[in-house]
C-alpha positions as CSV (number, residue, x, y, z in Angstrom):
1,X,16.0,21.2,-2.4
2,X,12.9,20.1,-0.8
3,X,10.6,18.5,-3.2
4,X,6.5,16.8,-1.6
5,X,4.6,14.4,-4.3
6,X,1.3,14.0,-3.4
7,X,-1.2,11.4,-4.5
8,X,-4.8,10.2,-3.7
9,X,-4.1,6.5,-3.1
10,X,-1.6,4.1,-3.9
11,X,-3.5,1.3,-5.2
12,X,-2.0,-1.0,-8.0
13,X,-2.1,1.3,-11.0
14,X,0.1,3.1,-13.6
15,X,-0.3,6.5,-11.6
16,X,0.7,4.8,-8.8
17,X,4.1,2.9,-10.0
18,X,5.0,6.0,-11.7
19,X,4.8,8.3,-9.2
20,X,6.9,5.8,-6.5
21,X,9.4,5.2,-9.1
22,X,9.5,8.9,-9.4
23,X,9.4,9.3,-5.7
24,X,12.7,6.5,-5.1
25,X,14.7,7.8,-8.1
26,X,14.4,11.6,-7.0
27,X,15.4,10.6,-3.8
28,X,18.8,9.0,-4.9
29,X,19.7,12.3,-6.8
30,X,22.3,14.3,-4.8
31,X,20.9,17.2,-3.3
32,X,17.3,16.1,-3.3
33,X,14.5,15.8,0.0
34,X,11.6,13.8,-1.5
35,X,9.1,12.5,0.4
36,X,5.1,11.3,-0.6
37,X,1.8,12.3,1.1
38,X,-1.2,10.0,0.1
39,X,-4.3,9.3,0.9
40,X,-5.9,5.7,2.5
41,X,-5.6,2.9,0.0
42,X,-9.1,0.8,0.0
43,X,-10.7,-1.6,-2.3
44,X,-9.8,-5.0,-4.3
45,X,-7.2,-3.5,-6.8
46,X,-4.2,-3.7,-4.2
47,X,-2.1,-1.4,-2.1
48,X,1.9,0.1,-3.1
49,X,1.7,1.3,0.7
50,X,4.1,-1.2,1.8
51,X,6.5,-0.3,-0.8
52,X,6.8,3.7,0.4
53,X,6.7,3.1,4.0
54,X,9.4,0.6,3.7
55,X,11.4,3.7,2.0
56,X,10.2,5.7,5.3
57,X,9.0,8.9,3.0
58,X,5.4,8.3,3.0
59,X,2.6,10.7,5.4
60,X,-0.8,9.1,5.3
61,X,-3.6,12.0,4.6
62,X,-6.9,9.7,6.4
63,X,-9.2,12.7,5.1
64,X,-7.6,12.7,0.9
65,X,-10.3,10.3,-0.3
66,X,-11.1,9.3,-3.6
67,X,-14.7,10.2,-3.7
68,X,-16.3,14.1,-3.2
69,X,-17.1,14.8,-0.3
70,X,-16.8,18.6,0.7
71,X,-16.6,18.2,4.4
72,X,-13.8,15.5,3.9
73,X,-12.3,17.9,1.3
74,X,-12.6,20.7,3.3
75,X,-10.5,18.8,6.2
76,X,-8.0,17.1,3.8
77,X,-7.0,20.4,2.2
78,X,-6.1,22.0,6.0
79,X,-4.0,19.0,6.8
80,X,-2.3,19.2,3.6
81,X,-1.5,23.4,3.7
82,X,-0.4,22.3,8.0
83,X,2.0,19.9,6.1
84,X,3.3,22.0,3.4
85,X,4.3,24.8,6.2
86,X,5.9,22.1,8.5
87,X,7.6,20.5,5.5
88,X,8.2,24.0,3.7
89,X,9.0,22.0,0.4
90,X,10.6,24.1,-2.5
91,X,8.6,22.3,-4.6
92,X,5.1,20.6,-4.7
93,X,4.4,18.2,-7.0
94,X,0.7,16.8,-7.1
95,X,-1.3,13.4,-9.2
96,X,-4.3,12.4,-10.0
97,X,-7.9,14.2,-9.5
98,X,-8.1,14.9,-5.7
99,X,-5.0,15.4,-4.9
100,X,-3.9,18.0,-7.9
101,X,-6.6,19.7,-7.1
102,X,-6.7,20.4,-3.2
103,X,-2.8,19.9,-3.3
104,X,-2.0,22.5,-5.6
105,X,-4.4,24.8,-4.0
106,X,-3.1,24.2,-0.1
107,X,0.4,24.4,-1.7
108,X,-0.2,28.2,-2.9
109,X,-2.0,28.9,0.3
110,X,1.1,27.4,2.4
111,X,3.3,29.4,-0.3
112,X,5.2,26.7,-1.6
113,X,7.7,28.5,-4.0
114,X,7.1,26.0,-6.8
115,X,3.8,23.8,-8.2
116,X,4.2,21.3,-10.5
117,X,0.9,18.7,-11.3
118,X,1.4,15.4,-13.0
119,X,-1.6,14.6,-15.3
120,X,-2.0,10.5,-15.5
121,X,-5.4,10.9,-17.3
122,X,-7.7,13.7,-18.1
123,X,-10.2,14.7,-15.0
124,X,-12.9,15.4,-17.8
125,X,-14.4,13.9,-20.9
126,X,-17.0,12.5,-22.6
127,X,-16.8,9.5,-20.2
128,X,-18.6,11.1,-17.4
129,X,-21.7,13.3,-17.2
130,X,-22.2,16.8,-18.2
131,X,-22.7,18.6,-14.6
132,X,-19.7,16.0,-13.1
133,X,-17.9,17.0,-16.5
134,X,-18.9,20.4,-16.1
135,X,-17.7,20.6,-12.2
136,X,-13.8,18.9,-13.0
137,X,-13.5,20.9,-16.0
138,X,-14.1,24.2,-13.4
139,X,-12.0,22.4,-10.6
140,X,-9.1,21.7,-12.8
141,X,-9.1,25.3,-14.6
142,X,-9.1,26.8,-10.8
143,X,-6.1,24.5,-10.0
144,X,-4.4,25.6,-13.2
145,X,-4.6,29.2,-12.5
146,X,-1.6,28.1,-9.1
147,X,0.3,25.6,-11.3
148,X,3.4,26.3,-12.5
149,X,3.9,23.8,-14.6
150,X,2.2,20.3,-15.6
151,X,4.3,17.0,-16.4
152,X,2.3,14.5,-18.9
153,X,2.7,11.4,-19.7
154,X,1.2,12.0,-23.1
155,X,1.4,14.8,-25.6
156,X,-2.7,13.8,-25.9
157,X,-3.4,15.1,-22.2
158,X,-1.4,18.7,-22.9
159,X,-3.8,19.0,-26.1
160,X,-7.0,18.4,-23.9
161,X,-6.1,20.8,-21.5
162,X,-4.8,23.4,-23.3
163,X,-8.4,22.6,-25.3
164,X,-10.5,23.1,-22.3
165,X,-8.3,26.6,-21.5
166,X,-6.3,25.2,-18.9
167,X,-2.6,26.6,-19.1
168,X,-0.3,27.6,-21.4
169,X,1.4,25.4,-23.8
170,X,5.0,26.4,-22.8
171,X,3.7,25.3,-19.7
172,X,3.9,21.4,-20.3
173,X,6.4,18.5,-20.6
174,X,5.8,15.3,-21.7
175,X,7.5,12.7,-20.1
176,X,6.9,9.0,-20.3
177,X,5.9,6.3,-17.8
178,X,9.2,4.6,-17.4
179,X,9.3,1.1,-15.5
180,X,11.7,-1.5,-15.0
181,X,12.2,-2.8,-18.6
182,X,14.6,-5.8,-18.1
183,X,11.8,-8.3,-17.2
184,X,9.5,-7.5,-19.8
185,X,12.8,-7.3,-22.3
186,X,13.9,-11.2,-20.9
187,X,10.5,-12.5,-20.7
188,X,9.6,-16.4,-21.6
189,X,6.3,-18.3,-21.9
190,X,6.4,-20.2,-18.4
191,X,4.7,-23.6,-19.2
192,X,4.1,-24.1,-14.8
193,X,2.2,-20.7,-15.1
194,X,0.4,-21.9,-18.3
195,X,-0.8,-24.9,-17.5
196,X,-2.3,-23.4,-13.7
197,X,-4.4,-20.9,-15.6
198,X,-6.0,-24.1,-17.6
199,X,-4.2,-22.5,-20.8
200,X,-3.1,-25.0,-23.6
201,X,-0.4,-25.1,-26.0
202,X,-1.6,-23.8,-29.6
203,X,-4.4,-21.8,-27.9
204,X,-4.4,-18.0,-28.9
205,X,-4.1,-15.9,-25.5
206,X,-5.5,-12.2,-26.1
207,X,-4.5,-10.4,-22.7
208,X,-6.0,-7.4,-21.0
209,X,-4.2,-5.7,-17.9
210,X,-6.6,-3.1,-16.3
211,X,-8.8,-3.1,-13.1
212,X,-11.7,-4.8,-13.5
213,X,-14.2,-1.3,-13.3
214,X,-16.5,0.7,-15.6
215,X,-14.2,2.3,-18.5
216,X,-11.6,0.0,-18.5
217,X,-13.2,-1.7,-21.8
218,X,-14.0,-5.2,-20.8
219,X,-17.2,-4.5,-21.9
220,X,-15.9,-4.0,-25.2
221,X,-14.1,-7.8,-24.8
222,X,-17.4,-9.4,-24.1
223,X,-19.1,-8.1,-26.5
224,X,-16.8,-9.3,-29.5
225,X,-16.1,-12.7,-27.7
226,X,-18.6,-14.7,-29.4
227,X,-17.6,-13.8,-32.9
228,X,-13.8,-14.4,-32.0
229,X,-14.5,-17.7,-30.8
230,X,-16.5,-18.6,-34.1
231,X,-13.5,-16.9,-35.8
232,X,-10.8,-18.7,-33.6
233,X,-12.6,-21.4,-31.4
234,X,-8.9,-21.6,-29.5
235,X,-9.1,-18.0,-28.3
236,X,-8.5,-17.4,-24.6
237,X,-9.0,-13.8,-23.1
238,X,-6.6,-13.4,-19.9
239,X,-8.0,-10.6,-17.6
240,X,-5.1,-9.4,-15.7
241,X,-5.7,-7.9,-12.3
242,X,-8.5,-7.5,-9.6
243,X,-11.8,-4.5,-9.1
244,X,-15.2,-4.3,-8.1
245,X,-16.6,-5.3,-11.2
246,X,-14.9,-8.8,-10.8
247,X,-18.0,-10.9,-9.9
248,X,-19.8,-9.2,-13.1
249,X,-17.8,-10.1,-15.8
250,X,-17.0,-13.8,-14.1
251,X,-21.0,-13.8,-14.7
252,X,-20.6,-12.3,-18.2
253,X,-18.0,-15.3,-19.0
254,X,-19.8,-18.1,-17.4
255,X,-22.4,-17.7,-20.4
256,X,-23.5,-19.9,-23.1
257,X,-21.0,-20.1,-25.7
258,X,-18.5,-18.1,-23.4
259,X,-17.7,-20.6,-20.8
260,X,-14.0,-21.8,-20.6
261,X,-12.9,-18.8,-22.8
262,X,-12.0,-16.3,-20.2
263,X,-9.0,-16.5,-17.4
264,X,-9.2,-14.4,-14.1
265,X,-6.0,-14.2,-12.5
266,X,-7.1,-12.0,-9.9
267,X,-4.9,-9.3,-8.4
268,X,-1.1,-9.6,-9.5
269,X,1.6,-7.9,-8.0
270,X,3.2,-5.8,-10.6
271,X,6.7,-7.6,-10.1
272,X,4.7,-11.1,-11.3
273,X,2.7,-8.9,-14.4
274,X,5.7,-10.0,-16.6
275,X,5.3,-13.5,-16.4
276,X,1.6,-13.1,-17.2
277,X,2.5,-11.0,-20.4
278,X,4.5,-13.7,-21.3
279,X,1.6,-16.0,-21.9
280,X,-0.4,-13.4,-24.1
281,X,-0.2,-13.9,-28.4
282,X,-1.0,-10.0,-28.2
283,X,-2.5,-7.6,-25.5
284,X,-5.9,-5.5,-26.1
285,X,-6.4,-2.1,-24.6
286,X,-9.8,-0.6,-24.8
287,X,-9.7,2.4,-22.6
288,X,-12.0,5.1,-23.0
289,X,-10.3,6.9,-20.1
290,X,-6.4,7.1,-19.8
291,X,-3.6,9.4,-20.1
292,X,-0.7,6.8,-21.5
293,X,-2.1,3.1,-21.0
294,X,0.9,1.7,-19.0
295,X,0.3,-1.7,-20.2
296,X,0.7,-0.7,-24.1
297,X,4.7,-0.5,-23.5
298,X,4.9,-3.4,-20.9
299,X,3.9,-5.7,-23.6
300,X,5.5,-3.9,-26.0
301,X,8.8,-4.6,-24.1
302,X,7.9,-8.3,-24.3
303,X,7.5,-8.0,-27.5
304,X,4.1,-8.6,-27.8
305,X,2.0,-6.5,-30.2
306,X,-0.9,-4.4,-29.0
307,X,-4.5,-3.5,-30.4
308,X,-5.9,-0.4,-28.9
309,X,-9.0,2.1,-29.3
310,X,-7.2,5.7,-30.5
311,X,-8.2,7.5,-27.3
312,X,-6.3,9.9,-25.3
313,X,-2.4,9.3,-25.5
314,X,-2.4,5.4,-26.9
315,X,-1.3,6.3,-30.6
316,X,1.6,7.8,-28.9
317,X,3.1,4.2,-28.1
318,X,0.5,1.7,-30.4
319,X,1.8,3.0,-33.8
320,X,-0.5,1.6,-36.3
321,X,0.4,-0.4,-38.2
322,X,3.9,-0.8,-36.8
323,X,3.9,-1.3,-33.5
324,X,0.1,-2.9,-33.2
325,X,-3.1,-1.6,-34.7
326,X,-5.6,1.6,-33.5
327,X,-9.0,1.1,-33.7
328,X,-11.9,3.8,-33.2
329,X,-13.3,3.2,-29.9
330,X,-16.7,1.4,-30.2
331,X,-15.8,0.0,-33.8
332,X,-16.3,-3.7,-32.6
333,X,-16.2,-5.1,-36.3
334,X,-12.7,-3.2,-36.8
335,X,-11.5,-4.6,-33.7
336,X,-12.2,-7.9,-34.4
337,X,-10.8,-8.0,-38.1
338,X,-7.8,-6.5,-36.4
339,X,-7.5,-9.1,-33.9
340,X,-8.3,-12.1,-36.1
341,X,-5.3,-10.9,-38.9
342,X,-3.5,-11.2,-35.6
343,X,-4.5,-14.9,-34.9
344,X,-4.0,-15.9,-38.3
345,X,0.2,-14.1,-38.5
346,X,2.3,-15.2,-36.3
347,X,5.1,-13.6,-38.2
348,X,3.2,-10.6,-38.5
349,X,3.0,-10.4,-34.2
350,X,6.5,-11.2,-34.4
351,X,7.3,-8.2,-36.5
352,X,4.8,-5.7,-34.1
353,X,6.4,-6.6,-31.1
354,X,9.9,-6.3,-32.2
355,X,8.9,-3.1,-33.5
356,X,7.4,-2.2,-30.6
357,X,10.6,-3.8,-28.3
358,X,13.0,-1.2,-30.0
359,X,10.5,1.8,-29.6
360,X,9.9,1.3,-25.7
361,X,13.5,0.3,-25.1
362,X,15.0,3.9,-25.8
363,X,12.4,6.4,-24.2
364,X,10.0,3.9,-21.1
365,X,13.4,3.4,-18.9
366,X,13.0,4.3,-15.3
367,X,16.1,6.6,-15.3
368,X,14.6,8.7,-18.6
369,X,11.6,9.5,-16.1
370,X,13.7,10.4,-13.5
371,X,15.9,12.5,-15.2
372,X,13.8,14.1,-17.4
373,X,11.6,15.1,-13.7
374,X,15.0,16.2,-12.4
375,X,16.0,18.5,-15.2
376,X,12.7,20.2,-15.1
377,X,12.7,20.4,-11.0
378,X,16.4,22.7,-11.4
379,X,15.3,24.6,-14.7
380,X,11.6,25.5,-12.4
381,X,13.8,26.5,-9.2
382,X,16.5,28.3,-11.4
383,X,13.1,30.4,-13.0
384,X,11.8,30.8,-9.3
385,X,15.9,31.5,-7.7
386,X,15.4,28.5,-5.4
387,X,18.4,27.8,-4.2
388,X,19.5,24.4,-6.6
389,X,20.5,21.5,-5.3
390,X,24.4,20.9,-4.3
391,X,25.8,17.9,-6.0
């Protein structure tokens, strides 16, 4: 059984490690041809390239770019239908915007048997525009009409979808983000680390992991800074990773009042991001656009508690109350009460994060993900009579 994932860029991202881990753990399962088609990988936030190619399944699309651009588009999508009839893959499965869209499209015009679409993060929102909002919604209800099925990784992004009339809800599984948890499981405060970043025994480290762009929610960080300083004058935000809007919120930090507060580590390689968890007190999440944040159950693993806003599919994992607290997005007096009762228990983050250890432990395991994608591969081909795989 043939199987194609295809992906808009491998940068350093959850989308990303989930769909290689996806990619590598289908390809050990007897039976199985799985290779990855992606777009060019630009900007500061990193590139998995190196990873695939090294694995010698990966086709570099030069016209699958992140941005619209209809002639681009127009080109990307006949490369990818030439592909799909060279390759003739039984199945098809496509992530993120660009490529779900023109993917699952040039996979029904190639007439690929099977179309699967992993959804990462919703397309469409309240955290974009109303004609950009109004063109994805369109865009992603076209692609839905060729999909056969749709793999989430939260139970949040099947009830937007199905919302905006996109599918049916026998068409969706949920299946969660699973990493490599024996880092994050055996992590330990490295004092060499520590004492690099300038941070000092006793202070309280609130970390962040996200690309340093719009929506992320380091915005939201800044602007309750101040009053957790005043609150905890030993708080230290650690901003985890690399984006365009680095130089900005170094500007932001170097403020009055601010200054000597924040840590920049810059881009990590996700094999090191367990080592920096192991510095953090507690990690924040403040997306306002994100399918399953995959940082929630990283720290989680460490056993490190989590605050998040309740948007899309973080109440899934940050289990109020138990696991970490939810907060409304935008409620910056909320957030910092929440945050502060975390400064001021240590046995109460001890209790969160164990909590939050045990949950992550049974269901974010890199094998779950790739057997739950490989059960639903053989129950789709045994729907469509493809032939299934021979053990």
């Amino acid at each position: 059984m043939r199987v194609t994932h295809v992906i808009t860029r491998l940068i350093v991202g959850g989308a990303q490690e989930n769909t290689i881990a996806s990619v590598l753990g289908l390809r050990a399962k007897p039976g199985l041809e799985v290779d990855l088609v992606a777009g060019p990988t630009t900007g500061r936030e990193g590139s998995l390239e190196p990873v695939m190619a090294a694995a010698g399944c990966l086709t570099r699309v030069p016209e699958l770019v992140r941005a619209v651009r209809p002639w681009t588009d127009r080109l990307a999508y006949r490369r990818l239908v030439a592909l799909f009839r060279e390759k003739r893959p039984d199945l098809v499965h496509t992530h993120s915007g660009k490529a779900g869209i023109l993917g699952r499209l040039a996979a029904r015009k190639a007439g690929v048997p099977i179309i699967v679409h992993g959804i990462h993060g919703p397309s469409f929102g309240a955290f974009q525009g109303p004609l950009a909002n109004a063109v994805f919604t369109t865009a992603e209800r076209i692609a839905g009409r060729v999909t056969d099925h749709f793999v989430t990784v939260a139970d949040a992004m099947a009830e937007q979808y199905l919302a905006a009339g996109i599918g049916r809800a026998d068409q969706y599984t949920r299946v969660f983000s699973g990493f490599d948890l024996a880092p994050y499981l055996a992590v330990r405060r490295d004092a060499a680390l520590a004492a690099g970043l300038g941070l000092r025994e006793g202070d309280l480290v609130i970390g962040k992991i996200a690309r340093l762009f719009e929506l992320k929610g380091h915005d939201d960080v800044f602007a309750i800074a101040r009053e957790m300083v005043r609150q905890v004058p030993r708080v230290r935000f650690l901003f985890v990773g690399d984006g365009p809007w680095r130089d900005r919120f170094e500007k932001m930090a170097a403020a009055p009042g601010l200054a000597g507060h924040f840590v920049f580590t810059g881009l990590v390689p996700p094999s090191e991001v367990p080592r920096y968890v192991g510095l953090m007190d507690c990690l924040v999440h403040l997306s306002r656009r994100e399918g399953l944040p995959r940082a929630l159950p990283q720290a989680l693993a460490a056993g490190k508690p989590v605050v998040a806003y309740d948007c899309d599919g973080a109440g899934e994992v940050c289990h109020d109350g138990t696991t970490g607290f939810l907060v409304p997005p935008g409620d910056h007096a909320t957030l910092v009460r929440r945050l502060a009762q975390l400064a001021a228990g240590p046995d109460l983050r001890a209790r969160l994060g164990e909590n939050g250890r045990a949950f992550v432990r049974e269901r974010f395991t890199i094998g779950r993900l790739v057997d739950d994608q490989h059960a639903l591969y053989l129950r789709l081909a045994a729907a469509r009579g493809v032939p299934l795989p021979v053990s």
